[in-house]
GUGU-882020 format. One line per 8 residues: number of its first residue (from 1); their letters; for each residue x, y, z of C-alpha. Coordinates in pm, 1 decimal. Layout:
<rs>
NUM	a	X:Y:Z | ...
</rs>
This chain:
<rs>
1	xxxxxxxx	5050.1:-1459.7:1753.1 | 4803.9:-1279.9:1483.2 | 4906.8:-1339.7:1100.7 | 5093.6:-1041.0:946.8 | 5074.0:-903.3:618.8 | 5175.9:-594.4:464.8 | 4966.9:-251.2:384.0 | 5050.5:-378.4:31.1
9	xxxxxxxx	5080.9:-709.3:-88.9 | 5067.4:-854.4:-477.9 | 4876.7:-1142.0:-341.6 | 4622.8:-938.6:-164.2 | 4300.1:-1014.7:-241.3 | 4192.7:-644.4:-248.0 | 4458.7:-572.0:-542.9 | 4314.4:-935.3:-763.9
17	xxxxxxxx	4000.1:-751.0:-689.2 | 4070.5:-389.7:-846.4 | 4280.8:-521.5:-1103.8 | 3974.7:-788.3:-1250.4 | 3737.7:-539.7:-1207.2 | 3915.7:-273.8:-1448.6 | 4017.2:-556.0:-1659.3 | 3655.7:-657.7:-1707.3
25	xxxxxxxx	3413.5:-353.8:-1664.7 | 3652.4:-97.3:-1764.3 | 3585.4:-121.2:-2120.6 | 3265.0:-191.5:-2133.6 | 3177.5:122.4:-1931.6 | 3346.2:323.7:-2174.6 | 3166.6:165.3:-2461.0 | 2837.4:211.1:-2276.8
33	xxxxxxxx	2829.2:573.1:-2172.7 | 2956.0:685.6:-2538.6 | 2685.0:476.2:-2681.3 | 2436.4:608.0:-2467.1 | 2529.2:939.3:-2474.8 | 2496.4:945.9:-2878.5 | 2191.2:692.6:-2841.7 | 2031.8:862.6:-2636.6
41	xxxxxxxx	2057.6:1238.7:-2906.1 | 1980.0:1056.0:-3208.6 | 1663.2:922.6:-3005.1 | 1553.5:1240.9:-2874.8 | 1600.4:1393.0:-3242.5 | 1344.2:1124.2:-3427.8 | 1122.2:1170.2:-3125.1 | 1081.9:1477.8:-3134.4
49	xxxxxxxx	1057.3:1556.9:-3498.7 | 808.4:1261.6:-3496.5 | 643.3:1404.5:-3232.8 | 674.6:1784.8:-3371.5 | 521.9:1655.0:-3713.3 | 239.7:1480.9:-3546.4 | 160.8:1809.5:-3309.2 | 146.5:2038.9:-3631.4
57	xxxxxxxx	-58.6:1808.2:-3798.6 | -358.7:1804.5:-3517.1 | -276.7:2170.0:-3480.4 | -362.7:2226.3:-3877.9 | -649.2:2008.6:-3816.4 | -742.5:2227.7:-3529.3 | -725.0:2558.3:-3713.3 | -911.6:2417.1:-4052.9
65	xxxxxxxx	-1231.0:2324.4:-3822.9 | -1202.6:2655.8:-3667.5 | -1167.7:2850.7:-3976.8 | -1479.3:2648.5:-4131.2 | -1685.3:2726.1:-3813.5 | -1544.8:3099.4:-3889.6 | -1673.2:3092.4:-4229.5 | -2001.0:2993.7:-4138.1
73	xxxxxxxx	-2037.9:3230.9:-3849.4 | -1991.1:3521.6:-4118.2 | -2161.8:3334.4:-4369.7 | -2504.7:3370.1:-4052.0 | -2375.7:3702.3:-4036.7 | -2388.8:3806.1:-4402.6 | -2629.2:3580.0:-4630.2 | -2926.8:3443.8:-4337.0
81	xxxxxxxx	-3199.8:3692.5:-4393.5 | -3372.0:3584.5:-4040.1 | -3058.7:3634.0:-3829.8 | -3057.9:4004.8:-3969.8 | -3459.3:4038.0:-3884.4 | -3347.9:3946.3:-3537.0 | -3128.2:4280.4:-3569.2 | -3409.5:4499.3:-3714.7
89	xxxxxxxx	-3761.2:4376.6:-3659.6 | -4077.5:4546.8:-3746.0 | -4300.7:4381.1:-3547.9 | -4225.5:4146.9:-3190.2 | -4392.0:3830.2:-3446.2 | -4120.8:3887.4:-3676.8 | -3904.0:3887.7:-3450.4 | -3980.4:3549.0:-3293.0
97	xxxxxxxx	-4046.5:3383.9:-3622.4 | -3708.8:3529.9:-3757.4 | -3580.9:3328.7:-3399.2 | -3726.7:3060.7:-3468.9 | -3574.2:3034.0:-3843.6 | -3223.7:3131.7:-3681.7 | -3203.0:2843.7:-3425.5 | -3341.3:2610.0:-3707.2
105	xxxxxxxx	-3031.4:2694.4:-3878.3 | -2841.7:2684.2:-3587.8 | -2894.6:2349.1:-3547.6 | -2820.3:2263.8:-3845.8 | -2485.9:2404.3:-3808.3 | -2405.2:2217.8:-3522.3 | -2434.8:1881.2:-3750.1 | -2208.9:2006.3:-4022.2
113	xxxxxxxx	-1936.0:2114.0:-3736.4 | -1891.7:1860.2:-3469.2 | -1562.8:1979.8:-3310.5 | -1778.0:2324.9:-3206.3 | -1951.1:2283.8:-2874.3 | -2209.5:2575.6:-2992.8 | -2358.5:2899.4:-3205.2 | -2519.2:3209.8:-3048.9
121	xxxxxxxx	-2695.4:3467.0:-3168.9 | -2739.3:3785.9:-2906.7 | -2945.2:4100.1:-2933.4 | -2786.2:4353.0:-2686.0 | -3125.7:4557.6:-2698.5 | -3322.4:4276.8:-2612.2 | -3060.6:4099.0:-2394.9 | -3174.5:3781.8:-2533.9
129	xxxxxxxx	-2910.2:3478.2:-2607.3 | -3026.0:3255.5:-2884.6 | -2764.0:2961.9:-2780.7 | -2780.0:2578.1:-2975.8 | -2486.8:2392.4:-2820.5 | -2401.2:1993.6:-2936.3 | -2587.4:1727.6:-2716.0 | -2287.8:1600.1:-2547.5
137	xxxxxxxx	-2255.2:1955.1:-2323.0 | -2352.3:1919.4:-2013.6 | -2669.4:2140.7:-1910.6 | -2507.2:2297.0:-1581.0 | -2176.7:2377.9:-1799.7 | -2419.2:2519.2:-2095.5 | -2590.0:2721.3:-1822.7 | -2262.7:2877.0:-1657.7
145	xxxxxxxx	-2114.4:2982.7:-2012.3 | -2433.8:3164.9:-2136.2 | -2397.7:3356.4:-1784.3 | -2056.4:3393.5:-1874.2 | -2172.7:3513.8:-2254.4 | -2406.2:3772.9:-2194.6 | -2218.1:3945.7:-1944.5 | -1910.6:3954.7:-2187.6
153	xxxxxxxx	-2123.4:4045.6:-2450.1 | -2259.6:4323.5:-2326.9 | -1909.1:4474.5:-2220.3 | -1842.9:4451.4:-2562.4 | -2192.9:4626.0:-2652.1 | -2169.3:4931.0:-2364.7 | -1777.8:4952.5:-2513.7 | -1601.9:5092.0:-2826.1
161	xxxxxxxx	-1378.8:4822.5:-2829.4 | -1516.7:4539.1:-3140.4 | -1469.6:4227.9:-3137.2 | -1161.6:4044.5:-3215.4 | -1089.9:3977.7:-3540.6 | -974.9:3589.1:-3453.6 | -1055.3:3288.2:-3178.8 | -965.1:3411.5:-2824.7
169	xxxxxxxx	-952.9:3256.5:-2499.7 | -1233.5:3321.5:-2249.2 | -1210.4:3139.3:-1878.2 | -1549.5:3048.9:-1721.5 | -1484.9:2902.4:-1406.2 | -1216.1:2670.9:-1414.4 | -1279.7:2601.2:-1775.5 | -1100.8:2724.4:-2038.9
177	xxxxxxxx	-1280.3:2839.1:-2404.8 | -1189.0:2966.0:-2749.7 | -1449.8:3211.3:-2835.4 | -1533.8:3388.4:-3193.8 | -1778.8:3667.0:-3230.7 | -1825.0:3911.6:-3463.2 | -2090.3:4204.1:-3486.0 | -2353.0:4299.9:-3732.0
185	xxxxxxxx	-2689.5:4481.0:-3740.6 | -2757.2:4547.2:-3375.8 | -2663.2:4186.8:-3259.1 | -2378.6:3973.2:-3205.5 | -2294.8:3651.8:-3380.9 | -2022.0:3366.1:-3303.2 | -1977.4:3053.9:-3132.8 | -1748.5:2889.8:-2841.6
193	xxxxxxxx	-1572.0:2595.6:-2794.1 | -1465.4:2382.4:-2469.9 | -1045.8:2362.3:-2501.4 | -1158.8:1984.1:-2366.6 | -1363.7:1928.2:-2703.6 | -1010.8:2039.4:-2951.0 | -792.8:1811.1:-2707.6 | -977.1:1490.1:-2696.4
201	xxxxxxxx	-891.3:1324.2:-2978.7 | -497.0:1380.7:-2851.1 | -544.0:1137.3:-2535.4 | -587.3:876.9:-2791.5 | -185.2:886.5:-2798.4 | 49.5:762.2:-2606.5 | 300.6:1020.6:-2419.9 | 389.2:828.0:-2154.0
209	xxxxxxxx	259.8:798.8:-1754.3 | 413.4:1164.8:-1689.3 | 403.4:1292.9:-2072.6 | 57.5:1444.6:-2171.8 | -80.5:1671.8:-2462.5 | -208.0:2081.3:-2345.6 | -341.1:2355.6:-2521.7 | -172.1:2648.8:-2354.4
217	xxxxxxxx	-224.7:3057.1:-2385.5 | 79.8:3252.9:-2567.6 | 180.6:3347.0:-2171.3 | 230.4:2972.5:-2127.6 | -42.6:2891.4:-1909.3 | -239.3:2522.3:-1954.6 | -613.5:2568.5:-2107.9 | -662.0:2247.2:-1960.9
225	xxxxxxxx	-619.9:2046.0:-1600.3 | -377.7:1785.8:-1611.1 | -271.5:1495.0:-1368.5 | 137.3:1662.3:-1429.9 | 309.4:1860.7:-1152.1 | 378.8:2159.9:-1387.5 | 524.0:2338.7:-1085.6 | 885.7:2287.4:-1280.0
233	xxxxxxxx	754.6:2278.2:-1584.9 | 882.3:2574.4:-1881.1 | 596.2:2617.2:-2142.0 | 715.4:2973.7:-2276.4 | 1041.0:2899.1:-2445.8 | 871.2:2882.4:-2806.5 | 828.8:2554.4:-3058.2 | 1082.0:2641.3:-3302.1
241	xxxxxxxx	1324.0:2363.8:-3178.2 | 1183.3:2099.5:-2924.0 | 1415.7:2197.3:-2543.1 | 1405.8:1984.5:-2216.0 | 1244.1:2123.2:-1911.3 | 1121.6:1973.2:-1576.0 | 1324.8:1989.3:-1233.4 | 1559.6:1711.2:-1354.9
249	xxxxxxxx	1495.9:1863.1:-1754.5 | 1367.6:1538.5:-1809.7 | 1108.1:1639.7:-2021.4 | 1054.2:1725.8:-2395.4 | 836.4:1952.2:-2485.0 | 734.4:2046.1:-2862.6 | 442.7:2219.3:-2977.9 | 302.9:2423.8:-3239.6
257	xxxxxxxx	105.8:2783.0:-3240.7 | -205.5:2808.4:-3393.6 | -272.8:3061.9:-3711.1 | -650.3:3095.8:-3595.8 | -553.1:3213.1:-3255.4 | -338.5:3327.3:-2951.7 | -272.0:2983.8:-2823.6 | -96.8:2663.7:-2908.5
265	xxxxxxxx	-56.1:2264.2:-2887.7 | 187.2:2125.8:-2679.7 | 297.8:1782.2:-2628.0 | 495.2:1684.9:-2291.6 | 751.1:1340.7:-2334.6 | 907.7:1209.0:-2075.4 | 1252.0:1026.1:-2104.2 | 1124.6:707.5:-2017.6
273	xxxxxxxx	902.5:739.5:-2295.3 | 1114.4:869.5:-2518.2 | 1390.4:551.0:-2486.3 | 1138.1:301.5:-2470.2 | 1138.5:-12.3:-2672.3 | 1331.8:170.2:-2958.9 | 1591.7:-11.7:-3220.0 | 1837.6:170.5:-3124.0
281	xxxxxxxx	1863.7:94.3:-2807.3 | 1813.9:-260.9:-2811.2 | 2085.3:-349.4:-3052.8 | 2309.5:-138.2:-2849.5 | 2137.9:-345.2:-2510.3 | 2217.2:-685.1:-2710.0 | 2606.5:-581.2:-2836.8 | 2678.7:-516.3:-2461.0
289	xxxxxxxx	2544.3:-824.1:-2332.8 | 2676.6:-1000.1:-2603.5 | 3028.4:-828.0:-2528.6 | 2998.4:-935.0:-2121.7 | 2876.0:-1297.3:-2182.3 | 3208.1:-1336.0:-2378.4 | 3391.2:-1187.0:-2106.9 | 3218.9:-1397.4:-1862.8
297	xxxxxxxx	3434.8:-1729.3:-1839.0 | 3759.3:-1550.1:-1773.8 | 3619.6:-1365.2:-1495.8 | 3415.6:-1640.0:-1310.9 | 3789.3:-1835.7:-1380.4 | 3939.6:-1551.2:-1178.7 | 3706.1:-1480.2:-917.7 | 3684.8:-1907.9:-911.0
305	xxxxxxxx	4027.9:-1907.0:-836.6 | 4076.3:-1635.1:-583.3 | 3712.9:-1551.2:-387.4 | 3536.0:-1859.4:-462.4 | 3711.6:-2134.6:-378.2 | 3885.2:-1981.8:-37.1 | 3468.7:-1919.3:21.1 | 3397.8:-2198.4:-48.4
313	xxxxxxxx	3598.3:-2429.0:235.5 | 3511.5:-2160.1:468.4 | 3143.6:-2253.5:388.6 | 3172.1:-2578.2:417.2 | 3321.9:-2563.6:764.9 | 3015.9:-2316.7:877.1 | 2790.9:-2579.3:779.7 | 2933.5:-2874.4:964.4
321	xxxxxxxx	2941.2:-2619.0:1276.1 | 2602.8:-2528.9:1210.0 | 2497.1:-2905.3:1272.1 | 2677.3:-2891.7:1568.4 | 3046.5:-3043.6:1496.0 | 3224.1:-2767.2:1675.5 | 3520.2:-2985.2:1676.0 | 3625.3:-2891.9:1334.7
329	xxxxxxxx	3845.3:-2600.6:1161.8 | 3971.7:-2503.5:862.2 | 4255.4:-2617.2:762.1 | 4612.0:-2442.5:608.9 | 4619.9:-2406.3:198.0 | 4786.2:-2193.2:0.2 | 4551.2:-1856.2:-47.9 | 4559.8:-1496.9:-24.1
337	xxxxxxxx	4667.3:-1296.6:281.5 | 4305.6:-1169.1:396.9 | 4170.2:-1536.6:404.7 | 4454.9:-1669.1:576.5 | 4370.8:-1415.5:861.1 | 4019.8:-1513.2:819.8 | 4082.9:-1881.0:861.7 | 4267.4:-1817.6:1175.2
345	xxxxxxxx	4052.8:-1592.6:1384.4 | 3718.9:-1813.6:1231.7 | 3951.8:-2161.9:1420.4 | 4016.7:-1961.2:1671.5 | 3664.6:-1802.0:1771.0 | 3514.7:-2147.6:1742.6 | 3726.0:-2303.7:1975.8 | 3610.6:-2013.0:2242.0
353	xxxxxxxx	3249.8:-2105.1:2118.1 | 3280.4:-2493.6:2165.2 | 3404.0:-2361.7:2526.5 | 3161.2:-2165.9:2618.7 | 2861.6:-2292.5:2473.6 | 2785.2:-2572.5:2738.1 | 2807.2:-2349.7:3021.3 | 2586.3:-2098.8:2844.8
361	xxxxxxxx	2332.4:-2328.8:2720.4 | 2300.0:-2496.3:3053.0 | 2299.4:-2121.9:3220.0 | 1962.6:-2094.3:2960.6 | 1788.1:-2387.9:3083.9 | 1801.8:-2351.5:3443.5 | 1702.1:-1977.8:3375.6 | 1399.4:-2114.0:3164.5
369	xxxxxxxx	1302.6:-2340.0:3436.5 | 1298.0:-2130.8:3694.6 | 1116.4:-1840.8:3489.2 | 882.4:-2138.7:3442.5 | 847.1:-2257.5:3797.1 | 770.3:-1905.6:3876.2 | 487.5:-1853.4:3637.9 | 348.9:-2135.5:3788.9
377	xxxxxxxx	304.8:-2026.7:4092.8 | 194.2:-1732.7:4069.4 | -153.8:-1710.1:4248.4 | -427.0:-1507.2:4257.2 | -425.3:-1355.1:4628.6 | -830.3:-1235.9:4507.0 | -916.9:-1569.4:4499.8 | -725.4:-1739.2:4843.7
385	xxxxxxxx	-921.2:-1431.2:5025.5 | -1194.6:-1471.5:4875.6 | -1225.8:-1833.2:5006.6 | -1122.0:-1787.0:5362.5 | -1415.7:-1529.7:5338.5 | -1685.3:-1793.6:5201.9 | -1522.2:-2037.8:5486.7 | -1584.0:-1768.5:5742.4
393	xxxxxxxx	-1958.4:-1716.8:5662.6 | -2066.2:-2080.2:5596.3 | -1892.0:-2082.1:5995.3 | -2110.1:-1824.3:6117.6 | -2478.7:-2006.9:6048.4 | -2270.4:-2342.5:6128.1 | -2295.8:-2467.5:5753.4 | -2067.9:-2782.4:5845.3
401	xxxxxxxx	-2129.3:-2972.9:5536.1 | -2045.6:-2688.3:5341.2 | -1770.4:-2595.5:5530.2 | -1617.0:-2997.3:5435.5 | -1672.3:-2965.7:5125.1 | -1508.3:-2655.4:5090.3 | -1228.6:-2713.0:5291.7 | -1166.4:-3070.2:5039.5
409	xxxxxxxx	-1152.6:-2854.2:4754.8 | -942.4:-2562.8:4883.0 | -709.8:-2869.6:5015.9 | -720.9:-3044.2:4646.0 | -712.3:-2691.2:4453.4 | -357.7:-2616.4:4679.0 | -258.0:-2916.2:4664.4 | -243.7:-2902.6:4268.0
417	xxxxxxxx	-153.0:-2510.0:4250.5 | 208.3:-2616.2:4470.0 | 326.0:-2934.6:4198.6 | 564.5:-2640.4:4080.0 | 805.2:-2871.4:4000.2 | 605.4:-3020.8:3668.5 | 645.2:-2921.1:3360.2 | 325.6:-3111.6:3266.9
425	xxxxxxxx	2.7:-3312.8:3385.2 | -234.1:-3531.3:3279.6 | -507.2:-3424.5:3079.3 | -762.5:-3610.6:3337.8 | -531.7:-3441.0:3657.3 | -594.4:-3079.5:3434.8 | -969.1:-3194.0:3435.7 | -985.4:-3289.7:3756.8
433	xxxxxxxx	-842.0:-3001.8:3912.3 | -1097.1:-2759.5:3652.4 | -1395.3:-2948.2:3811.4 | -1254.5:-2904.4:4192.1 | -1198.7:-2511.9:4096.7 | -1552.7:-2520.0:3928.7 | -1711.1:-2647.9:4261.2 | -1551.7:-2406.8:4483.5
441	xxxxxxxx	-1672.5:-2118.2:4184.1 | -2026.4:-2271.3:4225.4 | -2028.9:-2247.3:4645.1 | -1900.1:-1904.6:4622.9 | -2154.3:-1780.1:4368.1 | -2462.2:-2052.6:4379.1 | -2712.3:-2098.8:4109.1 | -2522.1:-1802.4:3926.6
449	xxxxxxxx	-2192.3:-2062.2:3766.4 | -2212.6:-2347.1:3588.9 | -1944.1:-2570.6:3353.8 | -1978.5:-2871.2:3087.7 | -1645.6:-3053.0:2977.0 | -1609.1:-3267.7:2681.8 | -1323.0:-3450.5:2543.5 | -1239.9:-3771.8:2326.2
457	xxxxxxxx	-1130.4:-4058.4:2575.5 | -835.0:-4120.8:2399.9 | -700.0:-3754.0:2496.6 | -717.9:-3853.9:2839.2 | -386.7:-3954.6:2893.8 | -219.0:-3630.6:2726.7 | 25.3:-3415.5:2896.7 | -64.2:-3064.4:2867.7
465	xxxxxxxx	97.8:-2740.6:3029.8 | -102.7:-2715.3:3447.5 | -329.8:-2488.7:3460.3 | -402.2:-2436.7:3116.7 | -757.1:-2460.9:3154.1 | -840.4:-2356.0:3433.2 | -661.3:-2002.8:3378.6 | -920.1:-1878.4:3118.0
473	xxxxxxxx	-1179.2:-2014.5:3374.9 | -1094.4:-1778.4:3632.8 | -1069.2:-1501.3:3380.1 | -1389.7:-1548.5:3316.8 | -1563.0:-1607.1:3630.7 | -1347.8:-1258.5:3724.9 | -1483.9:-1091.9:3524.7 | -1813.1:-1213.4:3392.6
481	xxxxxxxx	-2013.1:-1295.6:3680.6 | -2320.0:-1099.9:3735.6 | -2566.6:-1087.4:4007.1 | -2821.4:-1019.6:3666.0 | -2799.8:-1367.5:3490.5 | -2624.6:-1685.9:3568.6 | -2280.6:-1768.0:3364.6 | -2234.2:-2084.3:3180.2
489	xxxxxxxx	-1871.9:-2251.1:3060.8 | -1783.1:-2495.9:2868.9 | -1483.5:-2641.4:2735.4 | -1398.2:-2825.5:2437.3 | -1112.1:-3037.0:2372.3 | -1095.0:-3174.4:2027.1 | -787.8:-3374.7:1844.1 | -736.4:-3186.2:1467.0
497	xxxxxxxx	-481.1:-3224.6:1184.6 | -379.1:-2988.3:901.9 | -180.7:-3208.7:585.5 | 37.9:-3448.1:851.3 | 85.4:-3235.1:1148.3 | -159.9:-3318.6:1447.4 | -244.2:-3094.5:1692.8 | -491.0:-3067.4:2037.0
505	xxxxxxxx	-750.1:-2737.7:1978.2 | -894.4:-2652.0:2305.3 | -1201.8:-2410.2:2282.1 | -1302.8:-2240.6:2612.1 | -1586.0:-2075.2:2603.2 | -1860.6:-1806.1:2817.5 | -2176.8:-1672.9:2797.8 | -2079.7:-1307.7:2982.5
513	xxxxxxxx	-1999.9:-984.8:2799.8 | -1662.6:-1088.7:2631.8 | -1328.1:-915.3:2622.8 | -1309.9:-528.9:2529.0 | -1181.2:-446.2:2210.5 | -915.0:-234.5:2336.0 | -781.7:-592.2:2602.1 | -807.2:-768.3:2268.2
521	xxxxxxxx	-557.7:-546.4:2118.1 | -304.5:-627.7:2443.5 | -338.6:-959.3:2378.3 | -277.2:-982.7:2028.8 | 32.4:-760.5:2097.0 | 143.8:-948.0:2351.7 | 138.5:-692.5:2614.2 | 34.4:-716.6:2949.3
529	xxxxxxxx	-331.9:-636.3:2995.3 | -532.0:-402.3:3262.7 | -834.3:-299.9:3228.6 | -1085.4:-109.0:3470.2 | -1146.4:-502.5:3640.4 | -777.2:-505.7:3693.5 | -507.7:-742.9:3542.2 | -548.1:-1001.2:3327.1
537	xxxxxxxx	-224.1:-1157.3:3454.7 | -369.6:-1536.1:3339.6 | -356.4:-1490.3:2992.5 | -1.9:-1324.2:2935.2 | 99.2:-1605.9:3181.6 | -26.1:-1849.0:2989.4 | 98.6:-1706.4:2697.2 | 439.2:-1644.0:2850.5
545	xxxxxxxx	436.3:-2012.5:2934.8 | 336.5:-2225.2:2634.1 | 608.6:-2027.3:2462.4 | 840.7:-2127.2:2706.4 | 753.5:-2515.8:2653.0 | 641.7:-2500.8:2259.3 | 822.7:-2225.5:2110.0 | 681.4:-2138.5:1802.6
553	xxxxxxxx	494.9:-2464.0:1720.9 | 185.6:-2349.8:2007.3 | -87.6:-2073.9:1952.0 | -312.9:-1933.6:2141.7 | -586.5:-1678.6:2052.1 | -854.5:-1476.9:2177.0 | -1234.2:-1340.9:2019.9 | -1575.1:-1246.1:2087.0
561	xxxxxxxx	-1828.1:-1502.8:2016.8 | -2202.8:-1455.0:1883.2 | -2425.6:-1317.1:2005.8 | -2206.4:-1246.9:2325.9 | -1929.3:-1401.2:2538.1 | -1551.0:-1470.5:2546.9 | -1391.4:-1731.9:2314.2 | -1047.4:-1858.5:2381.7
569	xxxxxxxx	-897.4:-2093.9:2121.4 | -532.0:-2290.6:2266.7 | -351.8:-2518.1:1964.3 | -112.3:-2725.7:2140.2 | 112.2:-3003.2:1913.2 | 17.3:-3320.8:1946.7 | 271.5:-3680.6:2011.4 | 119.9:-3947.7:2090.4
577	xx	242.8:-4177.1:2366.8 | 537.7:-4386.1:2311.1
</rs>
């Protein structure tokens, strides 16, 4: 009969669970989304008047070196007597000395007004570009904007339209540039800018991993590429106040227009950035935790007395089952309902266990064994034909000798190949056997097989898995052996130890083409491997096997050697005998 207890109960440990958890959390969840909800406005505020004042600032800063570099292009305009000969020459001399004098001061320019990528002087009659641009421009961008130039320059010539009056945005290519020009005596005078050059000081601050700094066009559209997803991204709202954007509005953006042109400065924060590392936040961080470690002994006292301690006999019963004392159970104490139910389906499931788990253990090892026997025996029917074949021939030009000595070995190889019944062999039986299966390799294929075996004389006596070796050795000969050149083996059994756990490495090597990559693969996997030879039923055999009698605690794995051949490296734990 099943323990009983009502939908409701005061003792339940679902109700001690609700009610502690308000008790505790309750308050402190209040506390912490008011606190964060006003933390987290008086943060944005200071960051974004901190960052507002520092965007105006670089703007100003922007729009003084433009205004200077305005200055001076009316200044070339106005006062330099060899810019105007350009416009009106009397003779072609004076007109390329007048050039000459004009890119001298050009240049000169361009060292008084770093933040300006260039100055240009065009005659439209002439269609000639006098351009000095700072070192630091790269020639094939220099190149593309005076393309760019001249053919905007002389719209502006074949057109009524002038000039405009301020700094204006011209695209060449992908690039974005603010452009002044203005007009006098027959030839246009002004310079350009990269909107790279004005923002590079700005990636000298900090904005965050998705925050950045842009120059964008009064339509709202970046001057410059940027690592953000913009896709979600509002830049046409206006920089009066600073407003949250983004697909989650989880960006600030704040900016400032320029007085010197149709664009502006932007700066994009994200929140992360915004509430990082602040005061504000970490005194609230350090009240809280304050406020729960004070709260914490009461509520480890309550969860002590009614999760921990019920938890805690149940544990302890686990573990003494988990050594295998099924015998015990947990015994009757005063707790709440759900445990009590617990405690007697947990007594009464182990007494079914402690039932069943003989019959189902022993039900594991007899399947083991026989899945073991019958790997075992599997044989390669190839091979048995093969032999009666070889038997058959040697008959036929009355080989007798041959025929005896093949017979003996076919009578010793069966003779092993049908000991189903063992688990393990001898190391010099497992040798033996290899050299019988070698001999019978060598009258089947003469001159073209050949084997060397070496091995510490103290491993003699060790009990390895049958047929261990002389699996790969087939797999070999099967496919390896040529008609073309001759196939040598050998085998390598050496006793190793990594920090204090022993263990038998047995190398097996050839000298034929070595295993595909794509049977490699298989056997790394675990799968069952066919090629265009057939199956390579040995190794996943083997494999099947030593994990049968090692478990875990056995490898076995499989490479190409250099320059050529199959490599075949078996780890096998090593006790020594008692």
């Amino acid at each position: 009969m099943g323990i009983h207890f009502p939908r409701f109960s005061w003792n339940s440990i679902r109700f001690k669970l609700v009610v502690g958890l308000f008790v505790v959390t309750l308050p402190l969840i209040t506390l912490l989304i008011y606190n964060n909800r006003y933390s987290i406005d008086v943060v944005r505020n200071q960051v974004a008047i901190s960052n507002k004042n520092l965007i105006s600032l670089y703007m100003n800063q922007i729009d003084d070196r433009l205004e200077l570099a305005e200055k001076n292009i009316l200044g070339l305009a106005t006062t330099n007597s060899d810019i105007q000969s350009m416009g009106t020459p009397n003779s072609e001399d004076e007109y390329q000395i007048a050039k000459y004098n004009a890119s001298v001061d050009l240049s000169n320019s361009m060292f008084l007004y770093k933040s300006i990528d260039a100055f240009f002087v065009y005659v439209p009659n002439r269609q000639d570009l006098l351009d000095i641009s700072q070192s630091s421009v790269p020639f094939p961008e220099r190149i593309e904007v005076e393309q760019n130039l001249i053919k905007h320059l002389n719209q502006l010539s074949d057109s009524s339209q002038m000039p405009s009056n301020s700094w204006y945005i011209q695209n060449v290519g992908d690039q974005s540039y603010l452009l002044r020009v203005t007009e006098a005596d027959n030839l246009f005078i002004g310079a350009w800018v990269n909107a790279n050059t004005l923002l590079g000081p700005l990636s000298l601050i900090d904005f965050g991993e998705n925050g950045s700094g842009l120059l964008i066009t009064s339509a709202g559209k970046p001057m410059v590429r940027s690592d953000l997803d913009l896709e979600h991204v509002d830049l046409t709202k206006g920089f009066q106040h600073y407003y949250l954007t983004g697909d989650r509005n989880n960006l600030m953006v704040v900016g400032q227009s320029s007085s010197e042109g149709d664009f502006s400065l932007a700066a994009i924060i994200p929140n992360n950035q915004i509430l990082q590392n602040l005061p504000m936040l970490s005194w609230l961080i350090g009240w809280i935790s304050f406020s729960a470690i004070a709260l914490v002994p009461i509520s480890l006292y309550f969860l002590h007395r009614t999760l921990l301690v019920p938890l805690n006999r149940l544990i302890a019963v686990m573990n003494k089952i988990n050594k295998g004392l099924l015998h015990v159970r947990v015994e009757d104490y005063k707790t709440s309902d759900e445990f009590l139910m617990v405690y007697h389906t947990f007594n009464k499931m182990i007494k079914q266990i402690e039932k069943l788990k003989i019959d189902v253990y022993e039900e594991q090892l007899s399947k083991q064994r026989i899945e073991l026997q019958h790997l075992q025996l599997q044989i390669n029917p190839h091979f048995f034909m093969n032999s009666l074949n070889i038997l058959y021939s040697l008959a036929q030009v009355k080989n007798f000798t041959l025929i005896q000595d093949m017979t003996l070995c076919l009578v010793r190889y069966f003779r092993f190949m049908f000991r189903s019944n063992l688990s393990f062999v001898t190391l010099t039986e497992e040798l033996e056997h290899v050299r019988n299966y070698v001999r019978i390799q060598e009258l089947r294929f003469p001159e073209q097989v050949t084997c060397t075996i070496e091995y510490p004389e103290m491993l003699k006596h060790l009990n390895i898995p049958p047929l261990l070796i002389q699996t790969f050795l087939e797999n070999s000969i099967k496919h390896s052996v040529t008609l073309e050149e001759p196939l040598h083996l050998s085998v390598i059994l050496e006793l190793r130890e990594t920090g204090l756990n022993p263990f038998i490495e047995i190398i097996i090597r050839d000298t034929g083409r070595g295993f595909p990559e794509d049977v490699l693969t298989q056997i790394r996997s675990g799968n069952r491997i066919v090629d265009e030879k057939g199956e390579h039923i040995g190794i996943w055999n083997l494999k099947k096997r030593l994990l049968l009698l090692y478990g875990q605690d056995a490898s076995l794995s499989c490479y190409n050697g250099f320059p050529q051949g199959a490599v075949v490296v078996v780890r096998l734990p090593y006790a020594e005998e008692l």
